[in-house]
C-alpha positions in Angstrom: -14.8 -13.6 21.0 -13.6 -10.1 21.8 -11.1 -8.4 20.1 -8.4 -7.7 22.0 -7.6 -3.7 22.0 -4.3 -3.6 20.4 -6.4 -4.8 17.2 -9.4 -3.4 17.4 -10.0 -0.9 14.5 -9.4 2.9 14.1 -13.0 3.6 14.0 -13.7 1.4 17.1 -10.9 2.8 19.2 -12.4 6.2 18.0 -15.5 6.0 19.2 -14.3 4.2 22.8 -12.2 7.5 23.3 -15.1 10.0 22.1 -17.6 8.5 24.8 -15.0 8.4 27.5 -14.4 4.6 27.5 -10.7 4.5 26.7 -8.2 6.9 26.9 -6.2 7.9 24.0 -3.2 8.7 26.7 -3.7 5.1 27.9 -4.0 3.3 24.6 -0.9 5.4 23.5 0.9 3.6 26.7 -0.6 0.2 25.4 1.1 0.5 21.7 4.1 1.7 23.4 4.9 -1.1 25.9 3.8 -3.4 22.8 6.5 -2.2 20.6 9.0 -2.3 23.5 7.9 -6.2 23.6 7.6 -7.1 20.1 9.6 -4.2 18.1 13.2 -5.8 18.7 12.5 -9.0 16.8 10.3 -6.6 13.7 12.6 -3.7 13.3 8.9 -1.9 12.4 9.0 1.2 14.2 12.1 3.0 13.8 11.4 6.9 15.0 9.4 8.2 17.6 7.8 11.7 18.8 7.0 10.5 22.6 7.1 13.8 24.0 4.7 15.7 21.4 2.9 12.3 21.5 1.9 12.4 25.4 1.4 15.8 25.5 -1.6 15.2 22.3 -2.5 12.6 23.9 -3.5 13.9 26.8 -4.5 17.4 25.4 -7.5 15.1 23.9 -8.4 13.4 26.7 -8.8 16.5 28.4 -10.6 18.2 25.2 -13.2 14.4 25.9 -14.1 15.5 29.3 -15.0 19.0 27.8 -17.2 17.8 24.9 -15.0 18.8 22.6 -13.7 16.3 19.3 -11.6 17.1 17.1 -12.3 15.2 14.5 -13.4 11.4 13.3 -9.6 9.9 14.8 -10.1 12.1 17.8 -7.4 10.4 20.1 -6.3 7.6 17.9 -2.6 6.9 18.2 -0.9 6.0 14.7 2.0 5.6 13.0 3.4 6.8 9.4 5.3 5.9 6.7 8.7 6.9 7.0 9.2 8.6 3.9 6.1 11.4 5.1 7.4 14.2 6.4 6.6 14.7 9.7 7.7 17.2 12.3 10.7 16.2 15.5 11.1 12.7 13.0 13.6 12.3 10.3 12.7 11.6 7.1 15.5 9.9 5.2 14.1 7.2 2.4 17.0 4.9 3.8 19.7 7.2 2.7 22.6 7.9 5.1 23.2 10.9 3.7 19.6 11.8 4.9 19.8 10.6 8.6 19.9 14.1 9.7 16.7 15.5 7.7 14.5 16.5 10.1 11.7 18.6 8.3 10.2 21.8 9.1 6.8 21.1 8.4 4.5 17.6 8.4 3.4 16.5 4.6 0.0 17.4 4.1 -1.4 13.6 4.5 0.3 14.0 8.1 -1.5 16.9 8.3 -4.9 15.9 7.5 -4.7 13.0 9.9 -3.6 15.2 12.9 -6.8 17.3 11.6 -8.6 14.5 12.1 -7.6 14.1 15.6 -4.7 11.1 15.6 -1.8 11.0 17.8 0.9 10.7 15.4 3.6 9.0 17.6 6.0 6.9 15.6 7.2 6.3 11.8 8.0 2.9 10.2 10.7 1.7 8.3 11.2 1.4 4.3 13.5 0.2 1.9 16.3 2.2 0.7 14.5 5.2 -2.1 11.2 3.2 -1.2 12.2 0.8 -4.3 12.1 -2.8 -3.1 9.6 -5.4 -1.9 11.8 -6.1 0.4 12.3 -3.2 3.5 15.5 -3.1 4.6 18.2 -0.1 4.6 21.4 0.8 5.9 20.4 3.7 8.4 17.6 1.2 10.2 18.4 -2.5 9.3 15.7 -4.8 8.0 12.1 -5.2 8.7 10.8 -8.9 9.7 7.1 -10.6 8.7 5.5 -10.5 12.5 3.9 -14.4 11.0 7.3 -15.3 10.4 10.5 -13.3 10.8 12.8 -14.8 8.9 10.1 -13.8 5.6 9.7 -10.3 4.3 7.0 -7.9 5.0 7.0 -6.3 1.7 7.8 -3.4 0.5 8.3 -0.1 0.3 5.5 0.6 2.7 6.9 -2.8 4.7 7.5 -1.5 8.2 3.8 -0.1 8.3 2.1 -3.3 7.6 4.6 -5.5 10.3 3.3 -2.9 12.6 -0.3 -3.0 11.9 -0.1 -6.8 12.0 1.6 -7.0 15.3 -1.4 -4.3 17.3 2.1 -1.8 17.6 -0.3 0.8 16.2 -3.7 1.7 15.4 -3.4 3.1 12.3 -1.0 3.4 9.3 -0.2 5.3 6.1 2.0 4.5 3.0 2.7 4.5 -0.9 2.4 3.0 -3.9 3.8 2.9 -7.5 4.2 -0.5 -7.5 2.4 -2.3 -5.1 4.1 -0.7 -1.9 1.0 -0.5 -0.2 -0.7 -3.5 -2.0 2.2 -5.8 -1.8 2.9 -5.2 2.3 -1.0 -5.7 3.0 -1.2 -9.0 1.2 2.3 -10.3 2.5 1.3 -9.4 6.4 -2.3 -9.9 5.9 -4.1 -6.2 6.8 -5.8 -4.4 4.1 -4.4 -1.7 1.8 -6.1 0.6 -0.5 -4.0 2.4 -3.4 -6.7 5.1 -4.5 -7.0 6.5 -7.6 -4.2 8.2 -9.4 -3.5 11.9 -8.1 -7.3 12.3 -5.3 -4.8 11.9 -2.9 -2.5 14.6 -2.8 1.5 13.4 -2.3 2.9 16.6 -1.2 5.5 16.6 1.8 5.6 12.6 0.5 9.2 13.1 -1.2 12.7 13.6 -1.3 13.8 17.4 0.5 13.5 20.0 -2.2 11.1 18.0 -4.7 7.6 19.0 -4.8 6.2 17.3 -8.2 4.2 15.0 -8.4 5.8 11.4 -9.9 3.5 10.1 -12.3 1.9 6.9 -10.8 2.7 7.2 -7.3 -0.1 7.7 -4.9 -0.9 7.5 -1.4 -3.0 5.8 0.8 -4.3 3.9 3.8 -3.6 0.7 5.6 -5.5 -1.0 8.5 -6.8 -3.8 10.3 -10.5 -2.9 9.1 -11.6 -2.4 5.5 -14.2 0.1 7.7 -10.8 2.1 8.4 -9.8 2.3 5.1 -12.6 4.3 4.1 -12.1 6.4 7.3 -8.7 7.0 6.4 -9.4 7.9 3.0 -12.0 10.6 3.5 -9.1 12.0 5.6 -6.5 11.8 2.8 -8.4 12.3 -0.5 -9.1 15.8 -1.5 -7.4 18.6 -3.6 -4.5 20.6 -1.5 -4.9 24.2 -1.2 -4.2 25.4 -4.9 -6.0 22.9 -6.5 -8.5 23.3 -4.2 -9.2 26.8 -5.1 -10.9 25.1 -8.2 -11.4 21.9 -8.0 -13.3 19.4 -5.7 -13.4 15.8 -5.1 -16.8 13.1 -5.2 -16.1 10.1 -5.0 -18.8 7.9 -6.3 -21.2 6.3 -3.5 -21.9 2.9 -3.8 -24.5 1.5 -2.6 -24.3 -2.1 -2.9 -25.8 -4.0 0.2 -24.4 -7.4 0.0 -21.5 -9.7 -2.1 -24.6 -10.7 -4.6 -25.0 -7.4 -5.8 -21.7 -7.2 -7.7 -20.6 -8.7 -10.9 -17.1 -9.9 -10.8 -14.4 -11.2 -12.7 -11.4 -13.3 -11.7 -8.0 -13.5 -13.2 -6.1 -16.3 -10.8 -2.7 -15.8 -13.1 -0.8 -14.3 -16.3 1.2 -15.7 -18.2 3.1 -12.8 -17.8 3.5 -13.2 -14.2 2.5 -17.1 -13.1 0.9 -16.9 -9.7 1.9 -19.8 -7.2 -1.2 -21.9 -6.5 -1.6 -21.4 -2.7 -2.3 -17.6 -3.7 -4.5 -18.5 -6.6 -6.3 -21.0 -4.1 -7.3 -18.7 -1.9 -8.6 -16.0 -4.0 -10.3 -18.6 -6.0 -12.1 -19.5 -2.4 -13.3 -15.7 -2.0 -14.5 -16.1 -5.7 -16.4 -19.1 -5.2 -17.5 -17.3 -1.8 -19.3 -14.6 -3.6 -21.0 -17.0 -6.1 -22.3 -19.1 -3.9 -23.8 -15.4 -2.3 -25.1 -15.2 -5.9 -23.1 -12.7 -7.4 -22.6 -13.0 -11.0 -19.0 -14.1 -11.3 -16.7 -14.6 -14.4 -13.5 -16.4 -14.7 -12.6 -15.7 -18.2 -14.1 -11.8 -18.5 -10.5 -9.7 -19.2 -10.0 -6.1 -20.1 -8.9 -6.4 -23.7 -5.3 -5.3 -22.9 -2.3 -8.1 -24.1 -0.9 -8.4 -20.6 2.8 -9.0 -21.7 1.9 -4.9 -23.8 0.5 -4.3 -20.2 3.9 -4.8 -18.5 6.0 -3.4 -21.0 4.0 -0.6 -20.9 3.7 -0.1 -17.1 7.9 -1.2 -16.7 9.2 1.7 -19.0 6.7 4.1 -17.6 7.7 3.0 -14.0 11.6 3.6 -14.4 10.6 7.0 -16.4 8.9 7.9 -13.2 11.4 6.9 -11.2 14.5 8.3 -13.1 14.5 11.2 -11.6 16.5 9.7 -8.5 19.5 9.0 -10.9 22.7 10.7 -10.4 24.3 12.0 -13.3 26.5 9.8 -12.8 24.1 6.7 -12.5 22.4 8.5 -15.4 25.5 8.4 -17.8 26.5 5.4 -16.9 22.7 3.1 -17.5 22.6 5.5 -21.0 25.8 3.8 -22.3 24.4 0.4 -21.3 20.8 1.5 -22.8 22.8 2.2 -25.7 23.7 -1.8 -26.0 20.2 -2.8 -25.4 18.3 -5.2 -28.2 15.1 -3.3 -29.1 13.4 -7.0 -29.0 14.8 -7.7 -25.3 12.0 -9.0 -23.3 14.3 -8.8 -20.0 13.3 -6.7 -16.6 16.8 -5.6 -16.5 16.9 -4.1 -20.5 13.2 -2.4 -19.7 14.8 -0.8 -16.8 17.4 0.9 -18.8 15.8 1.9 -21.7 12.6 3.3 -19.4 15.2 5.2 -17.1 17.0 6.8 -19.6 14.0 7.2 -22.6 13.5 10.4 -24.2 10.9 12.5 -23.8 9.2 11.7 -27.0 9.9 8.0 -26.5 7.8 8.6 -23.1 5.0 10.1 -25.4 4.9 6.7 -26.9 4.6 4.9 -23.9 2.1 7.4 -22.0 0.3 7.1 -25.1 -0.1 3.0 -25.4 -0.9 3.8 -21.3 -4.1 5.7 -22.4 -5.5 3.0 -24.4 -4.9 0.3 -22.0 -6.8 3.0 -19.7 -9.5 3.2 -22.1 -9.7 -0.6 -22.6 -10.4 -1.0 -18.6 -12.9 1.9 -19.1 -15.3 -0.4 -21.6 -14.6 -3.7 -19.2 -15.8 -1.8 -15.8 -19.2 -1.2 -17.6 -19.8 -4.9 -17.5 -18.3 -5.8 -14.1 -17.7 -3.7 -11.1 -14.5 -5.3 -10.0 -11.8 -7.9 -11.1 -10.1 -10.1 -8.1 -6.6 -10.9 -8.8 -3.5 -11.1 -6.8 -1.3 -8.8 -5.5 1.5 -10.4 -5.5 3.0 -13.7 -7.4 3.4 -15.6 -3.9 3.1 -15.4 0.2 5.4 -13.6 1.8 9.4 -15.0 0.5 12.2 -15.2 2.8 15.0 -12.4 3.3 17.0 -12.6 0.1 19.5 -9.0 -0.2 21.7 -10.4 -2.5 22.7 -9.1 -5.9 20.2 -6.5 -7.9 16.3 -7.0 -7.5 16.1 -8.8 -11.0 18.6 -11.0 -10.0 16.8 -12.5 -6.5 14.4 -15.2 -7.3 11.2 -16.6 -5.8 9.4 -19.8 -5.8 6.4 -19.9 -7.8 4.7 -23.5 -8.2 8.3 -24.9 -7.9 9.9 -22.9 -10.3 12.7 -20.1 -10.0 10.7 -16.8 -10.9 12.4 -12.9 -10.7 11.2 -10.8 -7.7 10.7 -8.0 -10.6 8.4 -10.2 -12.3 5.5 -10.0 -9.8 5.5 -6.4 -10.4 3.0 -7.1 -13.5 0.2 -7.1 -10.6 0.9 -3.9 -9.9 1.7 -2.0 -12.9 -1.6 -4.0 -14.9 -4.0 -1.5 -13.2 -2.0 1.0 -11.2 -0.1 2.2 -14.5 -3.3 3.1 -16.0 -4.5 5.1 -12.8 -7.3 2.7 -11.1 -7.5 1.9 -7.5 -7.5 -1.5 -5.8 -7.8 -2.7 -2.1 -6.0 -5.4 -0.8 -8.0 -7.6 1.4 -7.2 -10.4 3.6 -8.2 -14.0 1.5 -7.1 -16.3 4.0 -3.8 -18.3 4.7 -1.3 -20.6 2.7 -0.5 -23.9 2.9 2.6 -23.1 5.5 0.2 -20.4 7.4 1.6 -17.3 5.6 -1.3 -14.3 4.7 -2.6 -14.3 1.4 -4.7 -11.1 0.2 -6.6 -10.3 -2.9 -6.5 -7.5 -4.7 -9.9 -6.0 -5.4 -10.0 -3.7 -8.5 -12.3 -0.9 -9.4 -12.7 1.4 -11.9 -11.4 5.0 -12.4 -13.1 7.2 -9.5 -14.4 3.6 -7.9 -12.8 3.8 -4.7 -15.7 3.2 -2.5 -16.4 0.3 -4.6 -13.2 -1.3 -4.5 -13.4 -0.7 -0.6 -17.0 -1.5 -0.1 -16.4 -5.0 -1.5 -13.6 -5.2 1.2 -16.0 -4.2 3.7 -18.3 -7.0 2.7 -16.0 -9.5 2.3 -14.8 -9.0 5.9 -18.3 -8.9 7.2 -19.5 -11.8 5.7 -16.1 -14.1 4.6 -13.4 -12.9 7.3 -10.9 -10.4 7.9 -8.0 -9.4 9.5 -6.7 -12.1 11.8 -4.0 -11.5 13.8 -0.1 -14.0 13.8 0.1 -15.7 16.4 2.3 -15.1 19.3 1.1 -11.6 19.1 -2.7 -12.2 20.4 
């Protein structure tokens, strides 16, 4: 059956506007009048740049009929993250005070993709300082699950996977320090690729007047196509222009062929983190998939990391990361309270404290337990090429805003769990710099997305994202909810 346009992939609408089958000023018109339809009831798209949009737009369609491409999204109308900076849009991280911020120049990612030849037309909508997997803020409102709106999307990168999901765009951009690409991708059922630590630059990705980069964060893709993750990557990844003066990036190739040329483990759940079963169900069918293909697949194979170490670890380093956001005020006042803090506490909320307001030689402590986790992945990934696991504890949860995020709860296998607790799926491999695609696995019992998270080694992007690519070729892919077809 053909796909209709609205979902077709970046590559494929590429390709239709380089040989003069589609035009990106006409597709641009499609994603437009789809987003007057179905943007009301997401709340997805929440800025637009029609005028520079049109005028792209039909600047390459012109540039077509002369034989002349700009580049591998020549034409290809897309949306951003709203927390990239990007030209006649605001960038605000859902802070009032930010409403006005319109920047002066586009963050290099934004950039690189209007290099490549996209029609950057719109941005989508996060959660207040990206820091929620939830997206909802007071400038823009909240951000609905297009398979059921009164569910999240994710977060922080929530607003670009609801768009992607819903054919409002044809392709998307986000970030991750803990899961905010990952978590979005599995909850609305596209795919997501968090690359490795630091081959993407973040610059122009950040708060006005901040140009370090936060240890951990990265950013990176989303799609409809694992084909456009790869795409989108090779336009992202890369030094930027002072590191570039010495320094290249090459990626490892791989060259597997087919699902029965990998070796794979599977971890379904933690006991740090229990997993509901519909999720561990479903990536358990995409294991049993792949050994049925005859790949060599493990159950019980782990990195020899304590996962319970593994989130401690990845919690304090998260909120050291992240600390910088912190009034003085704020600051003084979570000190005090760190202050009061058993050393023994076990607690997401007493982690938080103690990791925002850590010294810096406590943080030596922590970056250092980091590097040996990092070295214990090292040794596993020379006897499998990936690990499956979940990206998140559960589908998609309803709309809870209520109280701090430690405080909301979610239902795992019938039992009260904290939102914060799921974060171990994120912080397990991202804390410790390796990359991971989310792929779609299939759906839950109540027809919610499920993804798995496919994890590679350090450098093994392609890998993680080539298993994507096979998976969708020969197990399924991106479907889209219905009432959106």
């Amino acid at each position: 059956m053909a796909i209709p346009l609205a979902f077709q992939s970046a590559k494929t609408l590429a390709a239709r506007i380089r040989r003069g089958k589609l035009g990106s000023e006409e597709l641009l018109d499609l994603f437009l009048a789809r987003i007057e339809r179905y943007n009301p009831k997401l709340n997805a798209v929440i800025a637009t740049d029609l005028k520079g949009a049109r005028k792209r737009a039909r600047a390459a369609d012109k540039a077509v009929g002369k034989g002349e491409i700009w580049g591998p999204l020549h034409g290809v109308p897309m949306t951003i993250k709203e927390s990239f900076d990007a030209v006649r849009m605001p960038t605000t991280w859902g802070l009032p005070e930010l409403k006005d911020n319109y920047p002066k120049h586009d963050a290099l990612a934004v950039e690189r993709f209007r290099n490549a030849g996209a029609v950057l037309f719109g941005k989508t909508n996060v959660p207040t300082m990206l820091a929620d997997w939830q997206t909802f803020n007071a400038i823009y409102g909240t951000t609905n699950n297009p398979w059921d709106v009164s569910r999240v999307p994710g977060g922080s990168s929530g607003g670009s996977a609801a768009a992607l999901a819903a054919g409002l765009t044809g392709l998307e951009a986000g970030s991750d320090i803990g899961a905010s690409i990952r978590d979005p991708a599995h909850f609305c059922g596209v795919y997501g690729h968090k690359p490795t630590f630091g081959i993407c630059p973040t610059n122009g990705q950040a708060l006005p007047g901040m140009f370090a980069a936060q240890d951990i964060t990265v950013v990176g893709p989303l799609a409809r196509s694992a084909d456009d993750l790869e795409l989108a990557l090779s336009v992202m990844a890369g030094p930027d222009e002072i590191e570039g003066r010495g320094m290249r990036l090459s990626l490892p190739v791989c060259r597997k062929r087919s699902l029965r040329e990998f070796r794979i483990a599977v971890m379904l759940t933690a006991d740090t983190a229990e997993v509901d079963r519909s999720v561990q169900n479903c990536i358990q069918a995409v294991a049993d998939f792949a050994a049925n293909a005859r790949a060599r697949v493990s159950n019980t194979a782990r990195p020899e990391i304590d996962t319970a170490d593994a989130h401690h670890v990845f919690i304090h380093l998260l909120r050291a990361a992240t600390s910088r956001g912190q009034s003085d005020e704020v600051f003084a006042r979570n000190f005090a309270a760190a202050q009061k803090v058993d050393p023994s506490a076990t607690d997401y909320r007493s982690w938080m404290l103690t990791g925002s307001t850590m010294s810096h030689r406590d943080w030596l402590h922590w970056n250092e337990m980091r590097h040996r986790i990092r070295h214990a992945w090292a040794r596993f990934f020379e006897k499998y090429d990936v690990l499956l696991c979940p990206a998140g504890a559960t589908p998609a949860f309803p709309h809870n805003q209520s109280g701090e995020r430690w405080e909301r709860m979610v239902n795992v296998n019938g039992k009260p769990q904290p939102s914060t607790t799921q974060m171990f799926w994120a912080g397990f491999s991202g804390m410790a710099y390796l990359p991971s695609t989310v792929a779609p696995a299939g759906l839950s019992p109540e027809g919610l997305p499920v993804g798995v998270q496919i994890v590679g080694p350090q450098y093994g992007d392609l890998t993680c994202i080539r298993f994507a690519q096979l998976l969708e070729r020969e197990y399924g892919g991106f479907v889209a909810p219905p009432g959106y077809e």
